[in-house]
BAZA-523828 format. One record per residue: residue number from 0; z, y, x of N, C-alpha, C, O, CB in turn; residue in one letter. Coordinates in pm, 1 decimal. Each point is the difference from the previous one (the first is absolute). Glycine has a CB too. Layout:
BAZA-523828
  resi      n.zz      n.yy      n.xx     ca.zz     ca.yy     ca.xx      c.zz      c.yy      c.xx      o.zz      o.yy      o.xx     cb.zz     cb.yy     cb.xx  resn
   NUM         Z         Y         X         Z         Y         X         Z         Y         X         Z         Y         X         Z         Y         X     A
...
//
This chain:
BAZA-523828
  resi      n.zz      n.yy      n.xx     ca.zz     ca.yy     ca.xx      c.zz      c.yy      c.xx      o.zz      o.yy      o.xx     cb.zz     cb.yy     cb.xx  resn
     0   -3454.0    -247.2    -486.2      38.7     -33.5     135.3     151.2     -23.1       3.6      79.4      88.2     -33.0    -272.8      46.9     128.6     X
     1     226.6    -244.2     -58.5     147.3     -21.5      46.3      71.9       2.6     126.6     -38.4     -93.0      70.9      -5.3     -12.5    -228.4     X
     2     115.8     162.7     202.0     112.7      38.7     102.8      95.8    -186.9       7.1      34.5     -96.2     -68.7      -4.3     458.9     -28.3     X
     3     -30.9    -309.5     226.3     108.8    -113.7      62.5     111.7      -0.5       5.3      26.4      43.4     112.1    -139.9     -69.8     -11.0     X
     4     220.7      -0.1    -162.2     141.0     -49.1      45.5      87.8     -80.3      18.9      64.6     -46.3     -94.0    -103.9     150.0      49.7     X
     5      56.6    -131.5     147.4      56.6     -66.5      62.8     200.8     -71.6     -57.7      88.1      70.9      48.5    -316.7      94.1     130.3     X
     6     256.2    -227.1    -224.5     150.4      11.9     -31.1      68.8    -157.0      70.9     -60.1    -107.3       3.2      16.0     281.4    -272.4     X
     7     163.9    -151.2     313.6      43.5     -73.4     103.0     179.5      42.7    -103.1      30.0     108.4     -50.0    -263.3     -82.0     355.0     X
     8     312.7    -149.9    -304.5     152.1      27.8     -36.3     118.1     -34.7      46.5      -5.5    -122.8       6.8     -89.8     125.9    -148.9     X
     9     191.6      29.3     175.7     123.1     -97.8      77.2     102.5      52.3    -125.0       3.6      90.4     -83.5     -44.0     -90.9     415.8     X
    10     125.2    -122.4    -287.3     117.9      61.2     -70.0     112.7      48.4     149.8     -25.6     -53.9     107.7      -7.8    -134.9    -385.3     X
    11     157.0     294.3     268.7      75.9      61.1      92.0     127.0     -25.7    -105.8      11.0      34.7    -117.6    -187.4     154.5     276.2     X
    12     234.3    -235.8    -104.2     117.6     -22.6    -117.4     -19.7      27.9    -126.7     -51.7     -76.1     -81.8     184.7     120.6     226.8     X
    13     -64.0     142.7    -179.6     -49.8      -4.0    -113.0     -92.4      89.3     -53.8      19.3      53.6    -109.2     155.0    -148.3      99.9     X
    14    -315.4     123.6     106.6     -60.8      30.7      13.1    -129.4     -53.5     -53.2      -0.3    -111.5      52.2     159.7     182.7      79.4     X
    15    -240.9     -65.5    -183.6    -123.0     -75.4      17.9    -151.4     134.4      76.2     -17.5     109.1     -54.2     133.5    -320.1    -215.8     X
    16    -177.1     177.8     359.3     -83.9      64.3      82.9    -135.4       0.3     -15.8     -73.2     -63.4      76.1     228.1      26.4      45.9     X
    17    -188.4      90.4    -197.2    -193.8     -19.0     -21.8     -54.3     104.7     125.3       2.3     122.8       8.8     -29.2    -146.5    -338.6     X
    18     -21.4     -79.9     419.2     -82.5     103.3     124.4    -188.0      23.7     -92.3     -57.9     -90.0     -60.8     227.8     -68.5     375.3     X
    19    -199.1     238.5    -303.5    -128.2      26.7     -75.7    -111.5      69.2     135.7      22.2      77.9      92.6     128.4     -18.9    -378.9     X
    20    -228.8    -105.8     257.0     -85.9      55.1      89.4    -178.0      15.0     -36.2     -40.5     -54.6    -102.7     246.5     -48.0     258.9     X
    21    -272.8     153.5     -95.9     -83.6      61.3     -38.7     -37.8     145.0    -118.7       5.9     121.1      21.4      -5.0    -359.1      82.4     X
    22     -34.1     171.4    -212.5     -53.2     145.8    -111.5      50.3     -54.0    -159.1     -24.5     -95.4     -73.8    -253.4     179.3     229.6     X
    23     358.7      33.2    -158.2     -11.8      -2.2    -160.6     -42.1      85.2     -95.1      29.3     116.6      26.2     109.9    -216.3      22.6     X
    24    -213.9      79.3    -178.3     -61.1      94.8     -35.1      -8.7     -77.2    -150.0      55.2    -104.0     -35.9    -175.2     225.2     279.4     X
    25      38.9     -40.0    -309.8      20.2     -27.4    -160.3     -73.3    -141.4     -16.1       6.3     -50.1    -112.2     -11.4     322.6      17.6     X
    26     -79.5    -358.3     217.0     -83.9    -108.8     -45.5     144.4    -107.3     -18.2      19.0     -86.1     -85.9    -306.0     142.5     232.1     X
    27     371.1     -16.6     -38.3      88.7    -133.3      36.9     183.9      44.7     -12.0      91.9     -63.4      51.9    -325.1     -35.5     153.6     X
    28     243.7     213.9    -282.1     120.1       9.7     -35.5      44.6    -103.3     -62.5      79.8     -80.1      48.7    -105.2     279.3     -47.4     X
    29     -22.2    -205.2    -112.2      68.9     -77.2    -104.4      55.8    -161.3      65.3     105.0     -55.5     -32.2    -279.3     200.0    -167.4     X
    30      40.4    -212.2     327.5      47.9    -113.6      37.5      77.5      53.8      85.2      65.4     -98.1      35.7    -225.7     -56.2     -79.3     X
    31     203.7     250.7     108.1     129.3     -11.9      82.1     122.6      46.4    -105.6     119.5     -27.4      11.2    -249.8      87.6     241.6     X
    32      75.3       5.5    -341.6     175.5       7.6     -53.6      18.9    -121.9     -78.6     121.7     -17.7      -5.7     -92.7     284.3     -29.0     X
    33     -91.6    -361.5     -30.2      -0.2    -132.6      14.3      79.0     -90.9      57.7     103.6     -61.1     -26.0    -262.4     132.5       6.4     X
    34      58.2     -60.5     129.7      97.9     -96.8     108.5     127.3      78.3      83.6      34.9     -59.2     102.1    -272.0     -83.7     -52.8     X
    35     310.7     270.2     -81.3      56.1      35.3      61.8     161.5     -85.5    -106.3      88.0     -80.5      30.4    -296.0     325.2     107.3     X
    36     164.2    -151.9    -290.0      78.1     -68.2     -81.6      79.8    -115.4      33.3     120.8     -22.6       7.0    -267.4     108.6    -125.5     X
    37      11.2    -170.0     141.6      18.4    -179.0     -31.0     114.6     -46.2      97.7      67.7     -95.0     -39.2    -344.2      33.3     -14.4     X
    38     303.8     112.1     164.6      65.2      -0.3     125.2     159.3      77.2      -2.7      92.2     -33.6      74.3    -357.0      31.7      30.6     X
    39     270.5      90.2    -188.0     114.6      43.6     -69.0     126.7     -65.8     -56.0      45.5      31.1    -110.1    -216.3      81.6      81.0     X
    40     212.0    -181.6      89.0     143.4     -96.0     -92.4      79.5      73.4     -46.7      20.9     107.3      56.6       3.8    -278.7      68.7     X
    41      39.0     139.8    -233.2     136.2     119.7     -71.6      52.4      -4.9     110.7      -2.7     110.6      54.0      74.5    -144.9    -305.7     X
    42     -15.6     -58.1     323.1     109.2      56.2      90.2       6.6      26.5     150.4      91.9     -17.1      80.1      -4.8     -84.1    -245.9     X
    43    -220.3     151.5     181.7     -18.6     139.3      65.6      24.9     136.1     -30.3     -46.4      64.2     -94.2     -79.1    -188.5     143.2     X
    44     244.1     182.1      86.5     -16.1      91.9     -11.9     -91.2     128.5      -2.6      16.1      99.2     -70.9     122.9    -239.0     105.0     X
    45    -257.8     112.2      76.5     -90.2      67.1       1.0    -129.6     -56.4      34.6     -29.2    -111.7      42.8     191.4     254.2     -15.2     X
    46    -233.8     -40.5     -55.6    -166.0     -44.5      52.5     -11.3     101.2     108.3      16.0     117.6     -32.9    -152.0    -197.5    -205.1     X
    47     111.9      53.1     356.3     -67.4      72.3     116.8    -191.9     -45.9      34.1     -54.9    -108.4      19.7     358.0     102.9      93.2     X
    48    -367.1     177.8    -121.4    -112.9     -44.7     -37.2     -59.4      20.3     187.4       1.0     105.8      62.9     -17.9     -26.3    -401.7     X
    49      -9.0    -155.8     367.4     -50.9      53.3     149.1    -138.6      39.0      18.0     -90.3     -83.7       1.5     246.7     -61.1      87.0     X
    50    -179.6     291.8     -72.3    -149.7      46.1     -10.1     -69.7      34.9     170.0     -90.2      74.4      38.5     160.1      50.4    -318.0     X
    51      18.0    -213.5     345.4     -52.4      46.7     168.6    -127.9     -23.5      27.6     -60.2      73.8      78.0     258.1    -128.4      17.3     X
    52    -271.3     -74.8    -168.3     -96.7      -4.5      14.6    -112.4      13.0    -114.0    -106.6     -61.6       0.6     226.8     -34.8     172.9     X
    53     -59.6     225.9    -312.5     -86.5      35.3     -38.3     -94.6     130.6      16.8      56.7     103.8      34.1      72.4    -255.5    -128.1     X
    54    -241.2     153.7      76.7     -85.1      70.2      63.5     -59.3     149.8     -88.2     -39.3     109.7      39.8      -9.3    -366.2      82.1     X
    55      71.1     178.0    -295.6     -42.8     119.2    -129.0      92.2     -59.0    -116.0      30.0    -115.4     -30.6    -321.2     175.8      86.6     X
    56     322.7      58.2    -105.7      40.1     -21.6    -128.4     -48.2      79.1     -65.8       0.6     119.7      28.7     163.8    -202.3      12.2     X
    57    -225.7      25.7    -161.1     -89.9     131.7    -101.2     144.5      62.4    -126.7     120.2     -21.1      16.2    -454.3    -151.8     -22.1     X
    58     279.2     238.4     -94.8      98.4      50.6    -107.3      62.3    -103.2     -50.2     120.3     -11.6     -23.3    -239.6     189.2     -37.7     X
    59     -31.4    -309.9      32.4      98.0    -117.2     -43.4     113.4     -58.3      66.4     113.8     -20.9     -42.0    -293.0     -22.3     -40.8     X
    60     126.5      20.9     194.3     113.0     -44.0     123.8     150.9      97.2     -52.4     110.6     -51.4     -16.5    -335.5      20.0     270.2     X
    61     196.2     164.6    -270.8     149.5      57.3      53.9      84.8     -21.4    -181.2     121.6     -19.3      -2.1    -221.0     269.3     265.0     X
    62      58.0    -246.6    -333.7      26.1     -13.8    -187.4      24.8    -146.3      77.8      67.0      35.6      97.0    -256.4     143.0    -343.5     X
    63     175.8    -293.4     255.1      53.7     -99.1      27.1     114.3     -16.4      65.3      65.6     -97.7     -36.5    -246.3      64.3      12.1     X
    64     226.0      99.8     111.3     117.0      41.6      73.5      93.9      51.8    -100.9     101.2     -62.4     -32.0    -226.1     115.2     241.8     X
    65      87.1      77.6    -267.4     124.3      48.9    -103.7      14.7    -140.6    -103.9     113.1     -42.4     -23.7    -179.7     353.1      18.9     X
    66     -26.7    -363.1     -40.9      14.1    -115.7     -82.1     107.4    -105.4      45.0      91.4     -40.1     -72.1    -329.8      81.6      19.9     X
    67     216.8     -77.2     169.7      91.7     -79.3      82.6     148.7      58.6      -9.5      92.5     -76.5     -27.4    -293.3      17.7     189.0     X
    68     215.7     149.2    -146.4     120.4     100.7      41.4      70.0     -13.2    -181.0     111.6     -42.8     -29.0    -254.1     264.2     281.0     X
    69      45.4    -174.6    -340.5      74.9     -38.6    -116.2      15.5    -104.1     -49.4     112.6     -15.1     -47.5    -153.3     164.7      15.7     X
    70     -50.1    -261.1      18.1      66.9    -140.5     -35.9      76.6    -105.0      76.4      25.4    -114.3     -38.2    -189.8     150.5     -78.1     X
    71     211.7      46.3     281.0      86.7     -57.2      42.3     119.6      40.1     -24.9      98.8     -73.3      -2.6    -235.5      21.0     125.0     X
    72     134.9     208.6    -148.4     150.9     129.5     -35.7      63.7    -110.5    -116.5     110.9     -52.9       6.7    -234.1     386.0       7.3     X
    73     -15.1    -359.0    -160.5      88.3     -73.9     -80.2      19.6    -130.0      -2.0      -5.0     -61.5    -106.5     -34.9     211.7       5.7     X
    74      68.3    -218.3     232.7      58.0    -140.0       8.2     121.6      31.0     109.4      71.5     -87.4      49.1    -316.6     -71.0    -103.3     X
    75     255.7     332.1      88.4     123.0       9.2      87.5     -67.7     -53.8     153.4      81.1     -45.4      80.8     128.6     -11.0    -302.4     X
    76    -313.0      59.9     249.7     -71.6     -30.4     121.9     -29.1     126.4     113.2      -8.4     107.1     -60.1     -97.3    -292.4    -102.9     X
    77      97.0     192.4     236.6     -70.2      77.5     111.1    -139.7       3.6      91.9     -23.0     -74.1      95.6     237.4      59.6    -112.5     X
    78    -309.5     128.3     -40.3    -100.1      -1.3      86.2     -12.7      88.3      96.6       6.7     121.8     -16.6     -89.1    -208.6    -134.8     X
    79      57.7      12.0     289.7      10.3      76.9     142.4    -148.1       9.0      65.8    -100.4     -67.3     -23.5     356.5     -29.8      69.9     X
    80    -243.2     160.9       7.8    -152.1      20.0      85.5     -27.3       7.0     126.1      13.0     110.5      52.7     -46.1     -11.6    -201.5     X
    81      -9.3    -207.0     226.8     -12.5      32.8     147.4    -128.7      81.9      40.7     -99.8     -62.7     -35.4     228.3    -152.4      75.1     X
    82    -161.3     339.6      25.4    -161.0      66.7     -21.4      78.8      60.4     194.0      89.1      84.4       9.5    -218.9      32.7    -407.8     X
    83      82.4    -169.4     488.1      22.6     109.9     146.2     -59.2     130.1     -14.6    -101.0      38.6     -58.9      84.7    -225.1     219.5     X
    84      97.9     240.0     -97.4     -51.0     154.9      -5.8    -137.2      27.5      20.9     -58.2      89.5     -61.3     260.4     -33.0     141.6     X
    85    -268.0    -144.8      21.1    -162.9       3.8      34.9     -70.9     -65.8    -101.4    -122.6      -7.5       8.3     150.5       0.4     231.7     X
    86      19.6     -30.8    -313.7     -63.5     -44.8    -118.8    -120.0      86.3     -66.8      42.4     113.6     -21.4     183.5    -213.6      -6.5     X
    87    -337.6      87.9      -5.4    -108.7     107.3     -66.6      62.2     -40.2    -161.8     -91.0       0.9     -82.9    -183.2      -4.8     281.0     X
    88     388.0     -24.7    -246.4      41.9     -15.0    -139.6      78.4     101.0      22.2      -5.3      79.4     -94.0     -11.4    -312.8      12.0     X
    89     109.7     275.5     191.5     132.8      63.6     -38.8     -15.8     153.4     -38.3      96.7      74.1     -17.0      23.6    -241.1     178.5     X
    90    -254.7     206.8    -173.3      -7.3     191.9     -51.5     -34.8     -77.1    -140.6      68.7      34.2     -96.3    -199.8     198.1     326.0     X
    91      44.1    -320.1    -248.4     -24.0     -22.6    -139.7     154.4     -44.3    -125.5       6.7      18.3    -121.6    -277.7    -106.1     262.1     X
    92     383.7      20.9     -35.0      88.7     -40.4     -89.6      89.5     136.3     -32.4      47.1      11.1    -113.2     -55.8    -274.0     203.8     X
    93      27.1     343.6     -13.6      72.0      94.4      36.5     -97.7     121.8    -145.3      66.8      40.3     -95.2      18.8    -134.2     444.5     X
    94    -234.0     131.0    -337.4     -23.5      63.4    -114.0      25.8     -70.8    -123.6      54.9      68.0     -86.7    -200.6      42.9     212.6     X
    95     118.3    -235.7    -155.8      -2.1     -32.8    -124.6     180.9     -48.0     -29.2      24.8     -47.9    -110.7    -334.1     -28.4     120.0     X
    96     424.4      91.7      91.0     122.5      10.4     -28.0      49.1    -105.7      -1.3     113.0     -10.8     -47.6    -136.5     172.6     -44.7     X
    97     -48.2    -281.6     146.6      68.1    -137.6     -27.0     149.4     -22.9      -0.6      75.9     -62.6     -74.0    -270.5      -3.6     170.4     X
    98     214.8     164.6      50.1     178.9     -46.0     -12.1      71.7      45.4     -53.0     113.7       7.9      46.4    -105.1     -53.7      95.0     X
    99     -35.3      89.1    -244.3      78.4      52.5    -151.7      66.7    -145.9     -74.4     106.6     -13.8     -60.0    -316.5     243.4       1.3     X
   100     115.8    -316.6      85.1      47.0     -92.9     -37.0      11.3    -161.1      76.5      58.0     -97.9     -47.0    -124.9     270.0    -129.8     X
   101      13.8    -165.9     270.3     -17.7    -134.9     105.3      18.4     115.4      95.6     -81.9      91.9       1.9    -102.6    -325.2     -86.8     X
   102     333.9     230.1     197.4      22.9      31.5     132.8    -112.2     -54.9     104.5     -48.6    -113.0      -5.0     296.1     114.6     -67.3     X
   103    -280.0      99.2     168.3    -115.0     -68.5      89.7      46.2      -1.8      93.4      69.6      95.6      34.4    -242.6     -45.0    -107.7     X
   104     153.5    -167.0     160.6      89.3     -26.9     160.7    -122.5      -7.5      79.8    -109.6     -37.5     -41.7     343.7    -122.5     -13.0     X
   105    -195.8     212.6     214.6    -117.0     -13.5      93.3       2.3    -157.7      -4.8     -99.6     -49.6     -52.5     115.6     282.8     220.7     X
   106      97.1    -335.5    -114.7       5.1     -70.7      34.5      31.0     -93.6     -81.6      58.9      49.4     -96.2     -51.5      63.3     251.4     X
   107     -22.7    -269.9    -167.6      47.9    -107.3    -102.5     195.5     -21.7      15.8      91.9       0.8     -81.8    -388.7    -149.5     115.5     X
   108     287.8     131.5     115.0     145.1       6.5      17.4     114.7      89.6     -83.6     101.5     -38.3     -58.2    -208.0     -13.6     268.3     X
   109      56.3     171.3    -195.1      57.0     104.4     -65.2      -7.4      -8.1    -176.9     103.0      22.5     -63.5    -170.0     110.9     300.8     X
   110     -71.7    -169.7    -314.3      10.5     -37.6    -151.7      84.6    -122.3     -15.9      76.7      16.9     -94.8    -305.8      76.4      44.1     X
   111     245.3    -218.0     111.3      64.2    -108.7       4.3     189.5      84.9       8.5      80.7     -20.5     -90.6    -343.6    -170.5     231.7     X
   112     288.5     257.8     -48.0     128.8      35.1      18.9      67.0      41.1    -124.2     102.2     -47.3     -49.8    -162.2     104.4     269.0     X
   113     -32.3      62.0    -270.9      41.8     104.7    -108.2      -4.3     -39.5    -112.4      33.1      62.4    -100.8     -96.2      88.1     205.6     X
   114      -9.4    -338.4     -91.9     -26.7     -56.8    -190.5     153.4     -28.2      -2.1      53.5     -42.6    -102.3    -335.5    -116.7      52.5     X
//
């Protein structure tokens, strides 16, 4: 069975913005870190991942995140995280420690400011 996700990108100066939405999970990691990559230019400073309208992230989902966080660390990149506090992700990012390594913002405004 495969899960839906949704991926949508802008660029913000020097920002690039993957809004993601719906579910990620071990069927469809790999095509979003894929296409998250592909969208990545060296000369971006950061990747802001926008999860407002995601709904699940499984183990795979969150190991994709630290993944992100390290093969952007070694191009000197930044990964940010937009998750609102009402979010049903934000107890899950918070146990498994995400912002150890990707800062999490309620708001996009606020990850956009701080890249």
């Amino acid at each position: 069975m495969s899960t839906n996700a949704k991926l949508g990108f802008e660029r913000h100066e020097l920002a690039v913005v993957a809004t993601l939405a719906g579910e990620v999970d071990m069927t469809n990691a790999e095509f979003v870190r894929d296409q998250i990559t592909a969208q990545v230019p060296n000369d971006a400073h950061a990747l802001v991942i926008d999860l407002s309208a995601t709904q699940y992230l499984d183990s795979a989902a969150i190991e994709l995140l630290f993944e992100l966080s390290r093969r952007l660390g070694r191009r000197r990149q930044q990964l940010r995280l937009v998750v609102p506090e009402s979010s049903p992700l934000t107890r899950l990012l918070i146990l498994t420690d995400v912002g150890s390594v990707a800062p999490v913002h309620a708001e996009l405004a606020e990850a956009l400011s701080s890249a």
